[in-house]
N, C-alpha and C positions, 0 to 999 in steps of 0.2 A: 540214362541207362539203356532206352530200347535204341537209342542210336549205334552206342555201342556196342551191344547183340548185334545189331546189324552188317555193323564192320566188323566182327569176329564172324559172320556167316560169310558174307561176300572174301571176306581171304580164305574161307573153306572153302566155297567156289572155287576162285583163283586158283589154288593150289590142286584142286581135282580133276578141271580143267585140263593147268596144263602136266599136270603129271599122266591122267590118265589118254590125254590126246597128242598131246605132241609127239610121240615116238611115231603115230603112224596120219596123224592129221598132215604134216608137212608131204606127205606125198598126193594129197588129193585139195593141194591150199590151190586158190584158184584168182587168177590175175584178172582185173576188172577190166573190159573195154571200155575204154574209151574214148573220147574226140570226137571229133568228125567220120562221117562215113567212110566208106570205103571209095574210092575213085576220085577224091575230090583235088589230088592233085592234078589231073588232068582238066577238070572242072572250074578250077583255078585258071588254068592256062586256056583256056577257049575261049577264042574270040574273036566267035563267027557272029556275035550280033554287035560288035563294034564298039561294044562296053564292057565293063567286068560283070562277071555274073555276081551275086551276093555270095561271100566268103561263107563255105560251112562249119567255117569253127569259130568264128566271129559275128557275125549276122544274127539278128532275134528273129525270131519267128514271125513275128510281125514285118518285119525288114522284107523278110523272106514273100510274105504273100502280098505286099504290094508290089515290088518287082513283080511277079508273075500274074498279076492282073495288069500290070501294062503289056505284056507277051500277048501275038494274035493266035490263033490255032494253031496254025503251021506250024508257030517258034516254040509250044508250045511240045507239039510234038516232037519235034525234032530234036530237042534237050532231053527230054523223056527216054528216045531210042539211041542217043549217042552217052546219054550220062543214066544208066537207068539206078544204080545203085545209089547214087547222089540223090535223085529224084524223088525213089521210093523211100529214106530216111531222111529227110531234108522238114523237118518241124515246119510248118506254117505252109509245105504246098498245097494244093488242091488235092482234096482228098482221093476223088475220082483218077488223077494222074497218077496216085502213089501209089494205088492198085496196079496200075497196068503195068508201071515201070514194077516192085517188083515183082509180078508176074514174069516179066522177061528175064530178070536176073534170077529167079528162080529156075527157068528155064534152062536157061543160058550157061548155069553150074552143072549141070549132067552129074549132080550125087545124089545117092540114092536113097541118102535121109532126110532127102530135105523134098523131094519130088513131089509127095501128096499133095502138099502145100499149093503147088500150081494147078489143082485137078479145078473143073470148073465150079465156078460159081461163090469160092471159096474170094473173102476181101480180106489181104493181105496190105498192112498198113504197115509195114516197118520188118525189114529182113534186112539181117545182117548176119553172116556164115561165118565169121572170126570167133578165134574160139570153140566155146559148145554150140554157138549159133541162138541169136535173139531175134525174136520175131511177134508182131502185134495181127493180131485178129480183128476186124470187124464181125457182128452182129447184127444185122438190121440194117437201117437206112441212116449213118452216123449223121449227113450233112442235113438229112429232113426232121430229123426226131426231133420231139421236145425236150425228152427226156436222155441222159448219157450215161449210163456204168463203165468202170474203169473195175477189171479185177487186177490185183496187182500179188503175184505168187510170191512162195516161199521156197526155200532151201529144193536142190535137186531138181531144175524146171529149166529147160535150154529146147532150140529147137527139137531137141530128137524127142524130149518126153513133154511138148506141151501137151500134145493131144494122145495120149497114149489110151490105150482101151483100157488098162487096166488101171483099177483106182479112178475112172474117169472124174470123181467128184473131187482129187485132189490135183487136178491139172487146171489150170488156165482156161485151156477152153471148152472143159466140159463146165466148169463152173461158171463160165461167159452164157453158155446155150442154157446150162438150167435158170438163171436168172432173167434172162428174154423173153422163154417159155413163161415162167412165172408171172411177169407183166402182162401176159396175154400179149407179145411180141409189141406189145408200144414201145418196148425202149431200147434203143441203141445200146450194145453191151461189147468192150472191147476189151478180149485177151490181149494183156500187154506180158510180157515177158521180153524186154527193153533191156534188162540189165544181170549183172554177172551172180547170178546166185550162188550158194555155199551148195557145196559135195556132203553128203552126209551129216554127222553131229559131231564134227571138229572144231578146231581153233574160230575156223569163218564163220560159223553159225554163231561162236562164241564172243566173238568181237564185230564191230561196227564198221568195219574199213570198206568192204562190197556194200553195204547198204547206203555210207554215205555218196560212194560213185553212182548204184542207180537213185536215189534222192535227186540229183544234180539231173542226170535223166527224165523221172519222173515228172519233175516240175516241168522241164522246157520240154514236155512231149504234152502237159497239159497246156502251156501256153500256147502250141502249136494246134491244138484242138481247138481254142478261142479265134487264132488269127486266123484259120481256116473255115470260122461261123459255125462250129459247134457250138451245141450247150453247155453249159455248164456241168460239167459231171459230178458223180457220187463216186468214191474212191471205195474200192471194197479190198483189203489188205489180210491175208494171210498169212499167219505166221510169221517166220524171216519178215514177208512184203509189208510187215506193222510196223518194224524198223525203219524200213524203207521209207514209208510215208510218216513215222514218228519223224525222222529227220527233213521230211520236204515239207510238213505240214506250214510251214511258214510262209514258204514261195508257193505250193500248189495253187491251181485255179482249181478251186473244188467246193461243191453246195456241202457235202458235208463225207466223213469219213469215218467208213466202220473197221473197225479191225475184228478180227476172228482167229482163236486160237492163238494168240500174243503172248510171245516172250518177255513184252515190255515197248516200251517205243520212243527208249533215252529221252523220258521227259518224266520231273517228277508229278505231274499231272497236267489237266486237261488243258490251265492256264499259261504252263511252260512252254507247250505247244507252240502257241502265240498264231493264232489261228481263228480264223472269221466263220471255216464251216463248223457244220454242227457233228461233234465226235461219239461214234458211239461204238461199245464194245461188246463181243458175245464170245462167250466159252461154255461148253458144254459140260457137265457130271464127268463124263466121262474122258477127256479130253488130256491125255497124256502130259499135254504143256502146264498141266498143272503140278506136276512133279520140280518141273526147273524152276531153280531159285531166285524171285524175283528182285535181284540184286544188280548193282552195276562197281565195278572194285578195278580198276590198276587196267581199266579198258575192256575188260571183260564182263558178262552180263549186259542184260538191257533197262536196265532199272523197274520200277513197280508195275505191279498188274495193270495193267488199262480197265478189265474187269471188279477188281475192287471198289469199291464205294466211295471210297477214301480219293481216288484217280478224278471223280467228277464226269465222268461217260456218261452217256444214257445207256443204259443198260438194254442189250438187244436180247427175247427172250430166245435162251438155245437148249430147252428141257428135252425135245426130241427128237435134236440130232446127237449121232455118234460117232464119238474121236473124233482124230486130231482133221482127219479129210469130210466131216458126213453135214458140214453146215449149209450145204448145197441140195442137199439131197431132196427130191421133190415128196411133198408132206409134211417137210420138218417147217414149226414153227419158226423156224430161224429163218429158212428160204422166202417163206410167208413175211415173214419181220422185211427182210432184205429188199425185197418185192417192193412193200413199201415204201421204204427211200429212195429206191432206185426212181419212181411216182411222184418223190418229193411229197408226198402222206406223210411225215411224219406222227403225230398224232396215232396215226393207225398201226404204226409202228411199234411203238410203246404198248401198246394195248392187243399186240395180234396172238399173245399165247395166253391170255389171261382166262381162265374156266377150262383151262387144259389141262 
């Protein structure tokens, strides 16, 4: 019987969906990048060091950064300045080169929404301008730290609005700097917005098809973190980006992953996953995503709350933060919670809102 209440809700979904989104969701559906970088045909065809370079749509990341530990400086540089877009999205280079390169390709584009991004000081690990434009942030010292966060966005986040002023605690990289701050800057913390996110609360938000394209992302940007000698990261997943890492949790290289404000993360729990980190989830009272139906029917939906008891999470405590952007926000027990994963405290975790 409650199976079948179930699938009598999930075809209410379905059909609300797409009765009420399709007339106007089809003009803001949005095409997922991608492949390999930008330039990598040319990249392909260079062959100033008398070998082939590693293919960027073929090569592992690990491929990748032993090729370029046999590289001396020079050749090092010179790849960098002749191929910069390849260089600075290329999984498994030196991290320090990926900055520089894209620095130059951010330059080097002369628009004027993508500009700030090159102002100093600022560690740009991954730009790519197709599309709405995707672009990953560094936080601190990624190649020195012990410790790694990975935030991973939700619906509406492309270049132009990672870092926007407004809402700062529902972007990328204000939610990157409020969890660095919160470690008391020990831990390396990277805005990724890697991948093609959903326009609004349409078809895309409603279906799986952009999440499973950054999932495939996701993983081999984490793998590339490893072949590069980072740490191990904590994945921190937001809304949509719970999808995301719901479908990479498999492949991710990740100590453990929290989701926040979860539509679901097409696994019927914790075990479906199939997954070694340690998964934990937080939603707050007041957090809107508790309105959508935790169901999954004809492709639509993301199946069950991660939050529920029933899902097998560890519950992360989120009493006071507010809505659907406030799990960030410096003070909230959640930020506090997050803080300590991000530390690999777990323990402390569990226990950080407890007498609140």
């Amino acid at each position: 019987m409650r199976r079948y209440k179930r699938t009598l809700v999930a075809a209410a979904l379905a059909t609300t969906v797409v009765g009420g989104t399709a007339g106007w969701a089809s003009g803001s559906a949005q095409q997922a990048v991608t492949g390999p970088p930008p330039g990598s045909a040319a990249w392909r065809a260079d062959g100033s060091l008398g070998r082939a370079l590693p293919d960027p749509g073929s090569a592992s990341p690990y491929e990748v950064a032993s090729f370029f530990r046999t590289l001396t400086p020079g050749q090092r540089a010179d790849l960098t300045r002749r191929h910069p877009s390849v260089v600075g999205n290329l999984d498994g280079v030196p991290v320090a080169l990926r900055y520089e390169a894209n620095a130059l390709t951010i330059r080097a584009a002369h628009d004027p929404r993508f500009g700030r991004l090159a102002a100093p000081g600022r560690r740009i690990l991954a730009f790519d301008p197709r599309g709405r434009g995707q672009v990953a942030e560094v936080y601190g010292d990624l190649a020195a730290a012990r410790h790694v966060a990975v935030v991973v966005p939700g619906s509406d986040i492309d270049a132009g609005s990672f870092d926007r002023a407004k809402d700062p605690y529902g972007t990328p990289a204000g939610m990157a700097a409020s969890l660095r701050t919160a470690t008391g800057d020990r831990t390396a913390v990277v805005a990724w917005a890697g991948y093609t996110t959903p326009v609004g609360v349409g078809l895309d938000a409603a279906t799986g098809d952009l999440a499973e394209a950054g999932a495939r992302r996701l993983a081999r940007f984490t793998q590339g973190l490893a072949a590069a000698g980072a740490a191990e990261p904590a994945l921190f997943c937001h809304s949509y980006g719970s999808v995301v890492c719901g479908l990479a949790a498999h492949e991710v290289n990740a100590t453990d992953i929290v989701v926040l404000g979860s539509p679901g993360m097409r696994a019927d729990d914790v075990a479906d996953l199939r997954t070694e980190a340690r998964v934990w989830a937080a939603k707050d009272p007041s957090d809107w995503i508790s309105k959508v139906p935790n169901v999954e029917f004809a492709g639509l939906g993301h199946g069950p709350d991660p939050a529920a008891a029933e899902f097998g999470a560890r519950r992360v405590p989120a009493a006071t933060a507010e809505g659907h952007t406030g799990y960030f926000v410096p003070g909230t027990d959640s930020l506090r919670a997050f803080a300590a994963i991000a530390q690999g405290s777990a323990a402390q975790a569990r226990t950080t809102g407890e007498g609140r």
